[in-house]
VMD Tcl script that builds the backbone (N, CA, C; Angstrom):
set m [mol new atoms 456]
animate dup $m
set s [atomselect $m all]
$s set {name element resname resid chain x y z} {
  {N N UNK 1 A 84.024 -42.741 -75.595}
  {CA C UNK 1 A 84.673 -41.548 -76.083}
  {C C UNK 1 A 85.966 -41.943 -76.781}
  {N N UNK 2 A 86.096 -41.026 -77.552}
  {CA C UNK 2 A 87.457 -41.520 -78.880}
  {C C UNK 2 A 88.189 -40.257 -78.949}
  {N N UNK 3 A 89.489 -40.495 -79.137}
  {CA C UNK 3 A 90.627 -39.874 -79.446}
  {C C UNK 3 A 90.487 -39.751 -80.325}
  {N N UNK 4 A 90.948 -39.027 -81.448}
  {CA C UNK 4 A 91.478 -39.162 -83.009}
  {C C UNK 4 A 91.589 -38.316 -83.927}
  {N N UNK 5 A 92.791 -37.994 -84.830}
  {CA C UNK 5 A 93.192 -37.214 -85.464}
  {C C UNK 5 A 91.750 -36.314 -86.083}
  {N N UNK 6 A 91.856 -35.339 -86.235}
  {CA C UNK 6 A 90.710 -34.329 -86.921}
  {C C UNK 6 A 90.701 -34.702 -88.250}
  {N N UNK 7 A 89.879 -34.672 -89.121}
  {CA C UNK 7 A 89.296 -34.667 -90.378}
  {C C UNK 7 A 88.783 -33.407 -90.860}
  {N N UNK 8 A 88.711 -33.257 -92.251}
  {CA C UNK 8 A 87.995 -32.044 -93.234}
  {C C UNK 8 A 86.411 -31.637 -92.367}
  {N N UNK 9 A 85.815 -32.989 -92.393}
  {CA C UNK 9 A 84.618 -33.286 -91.901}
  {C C UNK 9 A 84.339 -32.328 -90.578}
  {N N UNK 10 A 85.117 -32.311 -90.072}
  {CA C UNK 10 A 85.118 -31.802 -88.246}
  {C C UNK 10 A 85.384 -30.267 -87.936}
  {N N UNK 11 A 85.519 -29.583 -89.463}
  {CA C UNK 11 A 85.474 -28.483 -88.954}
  {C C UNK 11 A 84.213 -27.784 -88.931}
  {N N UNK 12 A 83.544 -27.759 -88.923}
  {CA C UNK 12 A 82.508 -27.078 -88.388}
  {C C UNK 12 A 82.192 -27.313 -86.796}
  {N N UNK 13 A 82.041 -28.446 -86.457}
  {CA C UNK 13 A 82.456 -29.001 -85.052}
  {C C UNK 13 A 83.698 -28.107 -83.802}
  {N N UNK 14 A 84.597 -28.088 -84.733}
  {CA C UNK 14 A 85.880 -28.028 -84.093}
  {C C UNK 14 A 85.262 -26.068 -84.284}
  {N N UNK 15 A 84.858 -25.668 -85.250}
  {CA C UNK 15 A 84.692 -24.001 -84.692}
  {C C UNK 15 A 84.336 -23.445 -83.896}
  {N N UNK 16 A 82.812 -24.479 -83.952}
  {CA C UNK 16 A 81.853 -23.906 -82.147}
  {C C UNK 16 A 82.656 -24.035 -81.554}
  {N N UNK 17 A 83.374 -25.136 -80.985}
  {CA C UNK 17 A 84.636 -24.987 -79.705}
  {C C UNK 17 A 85.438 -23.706 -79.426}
  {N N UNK 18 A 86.503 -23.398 -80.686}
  {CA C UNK 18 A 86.899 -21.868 -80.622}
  {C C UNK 18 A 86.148 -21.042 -80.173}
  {N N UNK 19 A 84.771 -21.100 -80.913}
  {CA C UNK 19 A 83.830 -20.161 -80.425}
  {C C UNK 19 A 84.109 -20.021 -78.804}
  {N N UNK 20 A 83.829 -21.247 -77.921}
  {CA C UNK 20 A 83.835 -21.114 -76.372}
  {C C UNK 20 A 85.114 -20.860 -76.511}
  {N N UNK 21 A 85.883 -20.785 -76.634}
  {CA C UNK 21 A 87.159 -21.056 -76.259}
  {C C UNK 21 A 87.631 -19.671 -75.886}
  {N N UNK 22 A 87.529 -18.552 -76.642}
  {CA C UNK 22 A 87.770 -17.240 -77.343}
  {C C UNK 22 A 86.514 -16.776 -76.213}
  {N N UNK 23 A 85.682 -17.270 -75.990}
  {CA C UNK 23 A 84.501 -16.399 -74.958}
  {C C UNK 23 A 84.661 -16.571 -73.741}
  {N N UNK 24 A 85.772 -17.757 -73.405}
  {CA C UNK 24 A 86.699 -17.657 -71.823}
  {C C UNK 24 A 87.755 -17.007 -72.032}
  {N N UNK 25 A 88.331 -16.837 -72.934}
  {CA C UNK 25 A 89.908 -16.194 -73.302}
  {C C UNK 25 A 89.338 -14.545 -72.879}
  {N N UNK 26 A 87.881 -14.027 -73.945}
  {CA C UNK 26 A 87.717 -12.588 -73.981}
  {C C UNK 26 A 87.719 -12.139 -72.106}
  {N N UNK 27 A 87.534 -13.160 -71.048}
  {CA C UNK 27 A 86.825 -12.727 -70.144}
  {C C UNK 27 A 88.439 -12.526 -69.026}
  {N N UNK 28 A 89.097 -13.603 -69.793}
  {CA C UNK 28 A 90.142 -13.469 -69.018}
  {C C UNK 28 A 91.450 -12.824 -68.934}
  {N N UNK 29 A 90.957 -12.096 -70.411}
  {CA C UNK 29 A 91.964 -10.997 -70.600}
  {C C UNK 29 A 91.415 -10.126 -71.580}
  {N N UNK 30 A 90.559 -9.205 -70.655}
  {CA C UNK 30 A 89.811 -8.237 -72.218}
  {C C UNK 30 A 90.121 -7.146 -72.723}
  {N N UNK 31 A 91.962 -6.957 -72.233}
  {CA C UNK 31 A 92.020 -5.926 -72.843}
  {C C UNK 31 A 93.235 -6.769 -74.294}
  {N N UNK 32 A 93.306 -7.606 -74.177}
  {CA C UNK 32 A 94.102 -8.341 -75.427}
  {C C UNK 32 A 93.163 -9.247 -76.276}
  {N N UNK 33 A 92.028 -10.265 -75.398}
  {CA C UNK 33 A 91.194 -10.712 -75.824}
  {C C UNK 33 A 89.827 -10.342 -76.489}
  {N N UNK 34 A 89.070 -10.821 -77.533}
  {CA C UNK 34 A 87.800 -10.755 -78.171}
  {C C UNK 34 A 87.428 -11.901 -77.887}
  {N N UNK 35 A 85.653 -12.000 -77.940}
  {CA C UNK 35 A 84.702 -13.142 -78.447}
  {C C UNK 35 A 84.792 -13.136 -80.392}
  {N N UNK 36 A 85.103 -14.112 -80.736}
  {CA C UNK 36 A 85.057 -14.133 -82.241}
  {C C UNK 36 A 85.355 -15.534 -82.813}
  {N N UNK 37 A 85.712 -16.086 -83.685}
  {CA C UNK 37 A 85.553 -17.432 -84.251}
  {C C UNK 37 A 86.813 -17.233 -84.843}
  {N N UNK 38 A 87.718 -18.675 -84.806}
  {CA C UNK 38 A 88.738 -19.178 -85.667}
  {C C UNK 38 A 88.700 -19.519 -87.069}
  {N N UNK 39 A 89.779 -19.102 -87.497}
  {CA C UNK 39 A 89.226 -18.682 -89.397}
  {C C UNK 39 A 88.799 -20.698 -89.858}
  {N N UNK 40 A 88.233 -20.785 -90.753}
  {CA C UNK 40 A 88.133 -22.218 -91.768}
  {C C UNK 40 A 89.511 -22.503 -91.808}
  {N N UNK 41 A 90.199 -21.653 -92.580}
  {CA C UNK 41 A 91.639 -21.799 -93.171}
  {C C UNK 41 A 92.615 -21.814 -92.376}
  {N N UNK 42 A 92.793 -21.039 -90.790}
  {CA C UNK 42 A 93.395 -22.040 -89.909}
  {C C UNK 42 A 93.105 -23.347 -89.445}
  {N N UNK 43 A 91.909 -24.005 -89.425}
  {CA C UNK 43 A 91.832 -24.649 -89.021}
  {C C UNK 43 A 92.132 -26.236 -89.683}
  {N N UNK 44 A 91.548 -25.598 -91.123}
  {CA C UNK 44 A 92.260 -26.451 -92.261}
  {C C UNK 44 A 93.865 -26.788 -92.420}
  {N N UNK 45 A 94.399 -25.388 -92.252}
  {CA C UNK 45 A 96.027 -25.426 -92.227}
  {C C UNK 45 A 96.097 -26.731 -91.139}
  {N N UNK 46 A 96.152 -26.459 -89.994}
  {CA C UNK 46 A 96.591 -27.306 -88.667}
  {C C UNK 46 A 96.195 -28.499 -89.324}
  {N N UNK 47 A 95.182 -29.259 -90.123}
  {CA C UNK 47 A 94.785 -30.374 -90.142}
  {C C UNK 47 A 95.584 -31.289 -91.275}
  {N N UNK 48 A 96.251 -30.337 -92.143}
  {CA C UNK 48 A 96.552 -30.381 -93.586}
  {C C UNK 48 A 98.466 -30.432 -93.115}
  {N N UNK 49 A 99.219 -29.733 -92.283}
  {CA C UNK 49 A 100.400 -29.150 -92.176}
  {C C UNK 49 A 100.716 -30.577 -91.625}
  {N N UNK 50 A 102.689 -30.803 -92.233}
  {CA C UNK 50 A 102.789 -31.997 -91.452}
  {C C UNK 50 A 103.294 -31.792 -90.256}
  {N N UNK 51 A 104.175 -30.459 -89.981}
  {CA C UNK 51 A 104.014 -30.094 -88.253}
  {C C UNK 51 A 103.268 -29.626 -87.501}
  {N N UNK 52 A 101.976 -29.902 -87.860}
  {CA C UNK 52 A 100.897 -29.394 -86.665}
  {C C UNK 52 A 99.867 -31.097 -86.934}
  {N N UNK 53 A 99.296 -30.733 -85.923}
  {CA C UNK 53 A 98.111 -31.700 -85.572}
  {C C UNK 53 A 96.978 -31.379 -84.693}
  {N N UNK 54 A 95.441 -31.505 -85.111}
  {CA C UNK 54 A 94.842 -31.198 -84.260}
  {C C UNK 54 A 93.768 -32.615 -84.197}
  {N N UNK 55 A 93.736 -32.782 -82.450}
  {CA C UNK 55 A 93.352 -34.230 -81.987}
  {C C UNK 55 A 91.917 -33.663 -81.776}
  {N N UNK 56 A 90.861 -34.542 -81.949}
  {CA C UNK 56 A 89.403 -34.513 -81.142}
  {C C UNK 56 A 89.119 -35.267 -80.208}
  {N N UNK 57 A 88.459 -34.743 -79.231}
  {CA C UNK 57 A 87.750 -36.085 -78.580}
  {C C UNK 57 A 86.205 -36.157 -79.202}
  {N N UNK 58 A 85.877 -37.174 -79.103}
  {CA C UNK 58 A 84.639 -37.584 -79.960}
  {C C UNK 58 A 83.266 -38.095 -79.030}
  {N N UNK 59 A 82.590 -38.048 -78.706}
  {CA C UNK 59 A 81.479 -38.874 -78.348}
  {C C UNK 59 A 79.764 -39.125 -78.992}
  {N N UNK 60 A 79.604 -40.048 -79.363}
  {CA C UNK 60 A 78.706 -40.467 -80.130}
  {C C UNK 60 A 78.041 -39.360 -81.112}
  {N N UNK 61 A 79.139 -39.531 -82.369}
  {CA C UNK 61 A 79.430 -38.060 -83.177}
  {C C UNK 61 A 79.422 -36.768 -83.004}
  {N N UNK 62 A 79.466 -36.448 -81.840}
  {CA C UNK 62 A 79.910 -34.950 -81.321}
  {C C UNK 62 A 81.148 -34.358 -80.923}
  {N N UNK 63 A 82.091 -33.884 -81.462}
  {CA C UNK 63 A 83.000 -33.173 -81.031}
  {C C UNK 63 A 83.181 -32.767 -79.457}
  {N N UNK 64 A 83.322 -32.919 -78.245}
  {CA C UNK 64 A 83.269 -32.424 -77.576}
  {C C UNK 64 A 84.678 -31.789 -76.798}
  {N N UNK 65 A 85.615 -32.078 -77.186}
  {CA C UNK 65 A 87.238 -31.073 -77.197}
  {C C UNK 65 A 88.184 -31.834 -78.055}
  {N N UNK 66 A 89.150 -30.390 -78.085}
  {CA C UNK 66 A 90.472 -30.486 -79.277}
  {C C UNK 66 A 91.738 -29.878 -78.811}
  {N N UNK 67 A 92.750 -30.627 -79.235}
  {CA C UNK 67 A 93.915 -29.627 -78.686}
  {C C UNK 67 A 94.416 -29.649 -80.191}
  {N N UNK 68 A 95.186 -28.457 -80.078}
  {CA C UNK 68 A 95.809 -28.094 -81.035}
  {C C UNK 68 A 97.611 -27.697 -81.057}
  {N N UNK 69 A 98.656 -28.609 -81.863}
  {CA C UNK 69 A 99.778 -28.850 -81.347}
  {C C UNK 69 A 100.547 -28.478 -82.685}
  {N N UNK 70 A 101.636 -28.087 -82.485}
  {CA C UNK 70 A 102.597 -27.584 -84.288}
  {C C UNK 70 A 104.278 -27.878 -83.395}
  {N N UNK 71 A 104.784 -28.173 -84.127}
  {CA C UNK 71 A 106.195 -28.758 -84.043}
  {C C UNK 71 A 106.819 -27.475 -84.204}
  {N N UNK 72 A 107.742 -27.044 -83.256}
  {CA C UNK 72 A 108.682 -26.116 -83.334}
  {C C UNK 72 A 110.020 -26.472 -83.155}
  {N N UNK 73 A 111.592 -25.203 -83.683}
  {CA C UNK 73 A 112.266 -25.266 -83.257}
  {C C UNK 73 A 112.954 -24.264 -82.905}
  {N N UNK 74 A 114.037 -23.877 -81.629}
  {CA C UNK 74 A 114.167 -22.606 -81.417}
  {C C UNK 74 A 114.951 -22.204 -82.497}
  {N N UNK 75 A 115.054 -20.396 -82.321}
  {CA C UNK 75 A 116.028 -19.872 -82.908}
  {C C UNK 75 A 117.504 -20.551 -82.980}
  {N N UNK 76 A 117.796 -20.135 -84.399}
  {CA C UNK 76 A 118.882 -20.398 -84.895}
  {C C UNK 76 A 120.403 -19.360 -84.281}
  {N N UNK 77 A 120.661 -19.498 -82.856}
  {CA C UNK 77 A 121.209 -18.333 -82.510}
  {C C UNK 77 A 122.519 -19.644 -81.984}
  {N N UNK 78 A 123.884 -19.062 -82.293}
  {CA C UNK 78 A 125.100 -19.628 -81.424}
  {C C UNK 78 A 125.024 -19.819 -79.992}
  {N N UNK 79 A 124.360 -19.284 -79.334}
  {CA C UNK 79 A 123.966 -19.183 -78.041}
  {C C UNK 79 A 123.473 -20.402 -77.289}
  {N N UNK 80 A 122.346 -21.164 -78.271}
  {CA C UNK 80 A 121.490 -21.558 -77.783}
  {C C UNK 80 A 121.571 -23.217 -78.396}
  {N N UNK 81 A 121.213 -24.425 -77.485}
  {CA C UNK 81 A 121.367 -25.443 -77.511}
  {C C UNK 81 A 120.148 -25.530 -78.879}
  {N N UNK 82 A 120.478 -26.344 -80.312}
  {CA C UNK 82 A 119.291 -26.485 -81.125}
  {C C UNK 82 A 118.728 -27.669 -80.169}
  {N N UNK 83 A 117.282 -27.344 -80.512}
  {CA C UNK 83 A 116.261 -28.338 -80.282}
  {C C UNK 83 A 114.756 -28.582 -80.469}
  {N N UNK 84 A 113.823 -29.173 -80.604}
  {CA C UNK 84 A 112.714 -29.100 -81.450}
  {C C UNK 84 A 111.618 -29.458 -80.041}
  {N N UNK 85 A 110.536 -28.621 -80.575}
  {CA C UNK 85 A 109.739 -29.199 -79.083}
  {C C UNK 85 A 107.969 -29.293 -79.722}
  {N N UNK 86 A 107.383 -29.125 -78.972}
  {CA C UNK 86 A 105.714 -28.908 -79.664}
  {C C UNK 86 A 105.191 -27.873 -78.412}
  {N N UNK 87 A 104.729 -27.057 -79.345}
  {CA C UNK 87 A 103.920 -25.332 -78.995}
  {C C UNK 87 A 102.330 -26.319 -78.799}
  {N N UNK 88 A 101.827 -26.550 -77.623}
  {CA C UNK 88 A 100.216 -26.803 -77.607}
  {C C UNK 88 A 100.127 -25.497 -77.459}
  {N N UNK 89 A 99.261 -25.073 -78.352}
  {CA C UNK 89 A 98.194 -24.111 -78.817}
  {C C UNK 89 A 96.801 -23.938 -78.348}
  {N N UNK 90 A 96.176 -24.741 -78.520}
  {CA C UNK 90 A 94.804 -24.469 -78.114}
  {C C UNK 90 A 94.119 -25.671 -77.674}
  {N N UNK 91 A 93.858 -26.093 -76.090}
  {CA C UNK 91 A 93.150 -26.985 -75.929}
  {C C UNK 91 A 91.933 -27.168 -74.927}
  {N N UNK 92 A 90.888 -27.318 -75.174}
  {CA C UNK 92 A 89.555 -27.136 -75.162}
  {C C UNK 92 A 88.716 -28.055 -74.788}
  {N N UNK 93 A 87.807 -28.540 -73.709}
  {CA C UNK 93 A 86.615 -29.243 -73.560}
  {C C UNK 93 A 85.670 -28.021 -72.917}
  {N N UNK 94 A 84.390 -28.460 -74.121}
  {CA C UNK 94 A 83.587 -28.133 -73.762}
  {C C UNK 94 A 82.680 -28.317 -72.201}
  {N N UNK 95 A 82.401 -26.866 -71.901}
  {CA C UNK 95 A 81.648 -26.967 -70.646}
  {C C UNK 95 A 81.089 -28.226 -70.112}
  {N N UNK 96 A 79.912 -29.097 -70.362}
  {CA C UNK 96 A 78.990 -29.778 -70.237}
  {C C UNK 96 A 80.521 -31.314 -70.087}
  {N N UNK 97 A 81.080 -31.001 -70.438}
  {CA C UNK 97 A 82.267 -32.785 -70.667}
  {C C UNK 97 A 83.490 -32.184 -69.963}
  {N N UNK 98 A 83.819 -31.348 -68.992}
  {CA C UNK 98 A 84.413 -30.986 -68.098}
  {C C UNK 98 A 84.555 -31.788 -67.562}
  {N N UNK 99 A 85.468 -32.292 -66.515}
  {CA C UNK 99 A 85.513 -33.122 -65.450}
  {C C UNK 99 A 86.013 -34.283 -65.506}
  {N N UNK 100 A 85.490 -34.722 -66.927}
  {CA C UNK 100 A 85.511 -36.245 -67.246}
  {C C UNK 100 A 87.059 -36.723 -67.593}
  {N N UNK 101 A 88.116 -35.958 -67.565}
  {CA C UNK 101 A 88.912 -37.206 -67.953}
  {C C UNK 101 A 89.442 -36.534 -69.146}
  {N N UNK 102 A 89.145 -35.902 -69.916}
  {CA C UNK 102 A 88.630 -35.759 -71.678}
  {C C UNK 102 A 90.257 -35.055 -72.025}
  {N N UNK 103 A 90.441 -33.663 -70.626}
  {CA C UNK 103 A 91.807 -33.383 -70.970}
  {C C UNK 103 A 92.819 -34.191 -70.978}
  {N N UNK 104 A 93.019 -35.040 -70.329}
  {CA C UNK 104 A 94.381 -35.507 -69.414}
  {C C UNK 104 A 94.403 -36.733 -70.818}
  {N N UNK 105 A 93.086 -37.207 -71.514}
  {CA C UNK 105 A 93.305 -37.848 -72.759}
  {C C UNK 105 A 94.052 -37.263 -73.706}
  {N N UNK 106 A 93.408 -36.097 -73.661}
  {CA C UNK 106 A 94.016 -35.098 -75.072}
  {C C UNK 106 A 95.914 -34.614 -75.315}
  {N N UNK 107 A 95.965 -34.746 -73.714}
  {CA C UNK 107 A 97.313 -34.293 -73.289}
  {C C UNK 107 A 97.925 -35.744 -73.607}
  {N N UNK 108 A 97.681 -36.899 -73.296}
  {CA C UNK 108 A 98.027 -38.302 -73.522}
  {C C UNK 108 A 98.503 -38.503 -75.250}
  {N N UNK 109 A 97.315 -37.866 -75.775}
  {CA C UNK 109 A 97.650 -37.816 -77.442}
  {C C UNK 109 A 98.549 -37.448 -77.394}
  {N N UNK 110 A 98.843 -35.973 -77.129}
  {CA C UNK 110 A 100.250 -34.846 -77.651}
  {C C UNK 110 A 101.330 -35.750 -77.277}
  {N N UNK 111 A 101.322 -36.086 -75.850}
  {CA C UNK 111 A 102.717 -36.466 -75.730}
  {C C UNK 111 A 103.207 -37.638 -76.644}
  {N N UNK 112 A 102.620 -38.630 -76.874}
  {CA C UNK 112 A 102.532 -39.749 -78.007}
  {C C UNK 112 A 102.576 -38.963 -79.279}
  {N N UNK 113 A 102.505 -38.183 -79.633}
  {CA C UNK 113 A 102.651 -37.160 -80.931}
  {C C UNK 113 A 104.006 -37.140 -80.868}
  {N N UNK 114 A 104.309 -36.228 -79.790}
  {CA C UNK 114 A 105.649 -35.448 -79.740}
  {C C UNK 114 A 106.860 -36.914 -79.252}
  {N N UNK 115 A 106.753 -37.643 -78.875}
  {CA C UNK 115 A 108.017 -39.063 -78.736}
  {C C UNK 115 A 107.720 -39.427 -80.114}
  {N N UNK 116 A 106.628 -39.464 -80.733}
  {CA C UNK 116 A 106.943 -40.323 -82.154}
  {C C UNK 116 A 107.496 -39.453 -83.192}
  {N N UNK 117 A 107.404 -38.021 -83.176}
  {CA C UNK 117 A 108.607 -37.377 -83.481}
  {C C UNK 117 A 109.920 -36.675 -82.760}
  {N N UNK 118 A 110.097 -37.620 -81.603}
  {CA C UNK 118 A 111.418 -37.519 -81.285}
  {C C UNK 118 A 111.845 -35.892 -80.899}
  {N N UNK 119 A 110.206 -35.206 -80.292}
  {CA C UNK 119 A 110.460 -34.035 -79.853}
  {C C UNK 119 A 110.974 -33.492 -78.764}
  {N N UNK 120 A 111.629 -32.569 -78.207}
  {CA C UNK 120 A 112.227 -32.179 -76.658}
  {C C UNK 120 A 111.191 -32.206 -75.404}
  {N N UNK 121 A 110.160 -31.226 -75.994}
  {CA C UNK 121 A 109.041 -31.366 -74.481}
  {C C UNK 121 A 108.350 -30.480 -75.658}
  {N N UNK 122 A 106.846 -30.519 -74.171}
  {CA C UNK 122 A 105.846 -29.840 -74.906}
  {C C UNK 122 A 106.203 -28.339 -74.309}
  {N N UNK 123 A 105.371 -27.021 -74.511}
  {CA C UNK 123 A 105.677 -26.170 -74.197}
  {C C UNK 123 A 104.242 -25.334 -74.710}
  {N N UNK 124 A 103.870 -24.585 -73.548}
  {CA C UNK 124 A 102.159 -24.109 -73.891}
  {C C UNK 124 A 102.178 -22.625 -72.708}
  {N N UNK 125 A 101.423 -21.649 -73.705}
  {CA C UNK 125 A 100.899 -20.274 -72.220}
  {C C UNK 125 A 99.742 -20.467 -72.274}
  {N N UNK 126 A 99.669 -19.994 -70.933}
  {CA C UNK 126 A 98.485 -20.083 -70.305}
  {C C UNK 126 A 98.004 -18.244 -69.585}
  {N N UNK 127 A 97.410 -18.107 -69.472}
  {CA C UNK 127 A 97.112 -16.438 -68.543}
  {C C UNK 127 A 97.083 -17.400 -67.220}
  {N N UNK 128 A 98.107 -16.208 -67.084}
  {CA C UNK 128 A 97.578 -16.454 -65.176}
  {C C UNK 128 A 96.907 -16.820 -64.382}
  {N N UNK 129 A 95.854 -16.135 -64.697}
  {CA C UNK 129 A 94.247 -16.034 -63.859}
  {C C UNK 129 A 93.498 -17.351 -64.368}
  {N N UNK 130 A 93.996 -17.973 -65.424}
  {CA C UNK 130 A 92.914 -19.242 -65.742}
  {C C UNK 130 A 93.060 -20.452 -64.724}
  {N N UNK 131 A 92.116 -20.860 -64.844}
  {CA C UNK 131 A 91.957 -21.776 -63.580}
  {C C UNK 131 A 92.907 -23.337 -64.394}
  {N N UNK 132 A 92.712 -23.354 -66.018}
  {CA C UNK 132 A 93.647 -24.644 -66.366}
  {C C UNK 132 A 95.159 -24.560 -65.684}
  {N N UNK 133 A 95.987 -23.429 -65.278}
  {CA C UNK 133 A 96.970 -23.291 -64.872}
  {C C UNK 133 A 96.918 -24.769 -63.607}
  {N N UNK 134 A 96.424 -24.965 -62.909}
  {CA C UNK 134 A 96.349 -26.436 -62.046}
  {C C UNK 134 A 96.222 -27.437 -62.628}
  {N N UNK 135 A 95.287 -27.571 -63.755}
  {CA C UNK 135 A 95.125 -28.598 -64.571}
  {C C UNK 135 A 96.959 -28.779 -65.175}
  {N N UNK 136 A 97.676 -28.271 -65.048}
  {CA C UNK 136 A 98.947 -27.964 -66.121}
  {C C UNK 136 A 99.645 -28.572 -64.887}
  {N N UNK 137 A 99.938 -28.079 -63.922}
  {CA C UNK 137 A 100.955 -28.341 -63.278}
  {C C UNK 137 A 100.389 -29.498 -62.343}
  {N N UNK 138 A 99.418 -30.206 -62.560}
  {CA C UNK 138 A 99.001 -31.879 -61.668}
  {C C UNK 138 A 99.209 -32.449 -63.278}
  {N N UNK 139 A 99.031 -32.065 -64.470}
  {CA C UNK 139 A 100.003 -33.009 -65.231}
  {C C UNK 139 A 101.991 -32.997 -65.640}
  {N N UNK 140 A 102.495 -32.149 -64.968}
  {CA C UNK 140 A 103.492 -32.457 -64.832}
  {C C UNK 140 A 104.410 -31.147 -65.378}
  {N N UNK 141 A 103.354 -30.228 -65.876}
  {CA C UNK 141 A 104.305 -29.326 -66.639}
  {C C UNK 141 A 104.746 -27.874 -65.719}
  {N N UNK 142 A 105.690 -27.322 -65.496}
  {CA C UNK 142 A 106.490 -26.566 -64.882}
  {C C UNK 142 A 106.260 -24.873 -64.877}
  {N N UNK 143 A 106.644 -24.065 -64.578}
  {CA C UNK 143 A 107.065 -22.993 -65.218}
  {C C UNK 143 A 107.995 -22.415 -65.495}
  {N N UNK 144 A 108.326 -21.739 -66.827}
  {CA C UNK 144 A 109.770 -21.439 -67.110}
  {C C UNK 144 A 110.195 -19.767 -67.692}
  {N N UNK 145 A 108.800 -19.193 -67.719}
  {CA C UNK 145 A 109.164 -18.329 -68.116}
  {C C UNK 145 A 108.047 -17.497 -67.603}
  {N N UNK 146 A 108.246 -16.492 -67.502}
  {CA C UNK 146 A 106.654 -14.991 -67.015}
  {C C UNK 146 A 107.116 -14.154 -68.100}
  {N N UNK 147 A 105.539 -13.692 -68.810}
  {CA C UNK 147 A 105.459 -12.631 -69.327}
  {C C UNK 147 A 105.081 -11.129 -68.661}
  {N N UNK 148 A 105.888 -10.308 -68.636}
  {CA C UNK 148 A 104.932 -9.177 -67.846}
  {C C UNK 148 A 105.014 -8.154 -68.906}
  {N N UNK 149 A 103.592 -7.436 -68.213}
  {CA C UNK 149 A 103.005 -6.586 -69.274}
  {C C UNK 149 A 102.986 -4.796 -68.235}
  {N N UNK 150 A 103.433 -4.226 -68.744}
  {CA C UNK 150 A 103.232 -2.208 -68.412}
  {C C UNK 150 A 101.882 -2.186 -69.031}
  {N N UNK 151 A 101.105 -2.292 -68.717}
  {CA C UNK 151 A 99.782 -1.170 -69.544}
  {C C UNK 151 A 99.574 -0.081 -69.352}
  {N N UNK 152 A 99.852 0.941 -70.666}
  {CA C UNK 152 A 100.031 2.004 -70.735}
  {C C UNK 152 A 98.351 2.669 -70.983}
}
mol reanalyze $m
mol bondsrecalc $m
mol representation Tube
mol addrep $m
């Protein structure tokens, strides 16, 4: 299995994934979430932009997960210490390659992303109820903030 930056080539690959991705998201929050597919042209953007990056894991030419990472920095407010960090966005192994290892690679990429641009930390949401929330915090990452929601 291989790490490695995404290519033009890989999007079609890299959509079915969204596809699952968006059909655990719809289940785990359906009154914000849909089942539906990630546009071409985002996915192109992320691959094309020089602050984003999206990594694959590969196995004997199959796509089988991707994270998806973009360089941020906070608001421009007097308040607030400047500093630059990376937003993981979207990261994904498919059902069937669960288990294996495949995340804690993918997470291995980002952080090697984010030191070679000299970024603050990573920074990613998660819903509550998802079970990656453990996967997150046995790799090291914290919590710093809750969103709460009134549904009216």
């Amino acid at each position: 299995m291989e790490i490695r930056v995404a290519t033009m080539e890989d999007i079609d690959q890299i959509a079915l994934l969204f596809i699952e991705q968006f059909d655990v998201q719809a289940v785990l929050d359906p009154y914000l979430m849909q089942s539906g597919t990630q546009s071409e042209e985002f996915i192109k953007n992320t691959i094309k932009d020089a602050d984003s990056q999206l990594f694959v894991a590969e196995e004997v030419d199959k796509i089988v997960g991707f994270v998806t990472v973009f360089e941020k920095k906070n608001p421009d407010f007097d308040f607030m210490i400047p500093h630059k960090y990376v937003h993981l966005m979207d990261i994904i192994v498919t059902k069937g390659h669960q288990g294996k290892g495949i995340a804690n690679r993918l997470m291995d990429e980002v952080k090697k992303w984010a030191l070679d641009r000299k970024l603050d930390y990573i920074e990613l949401t998660v819903a509550a109820n998802n079970s990656a929330v453990n996967f997150y915090l046995k790799n090291g990452y914290e919590e710093t903030m809750k969103t709460m929601r009134y549904q009216l």
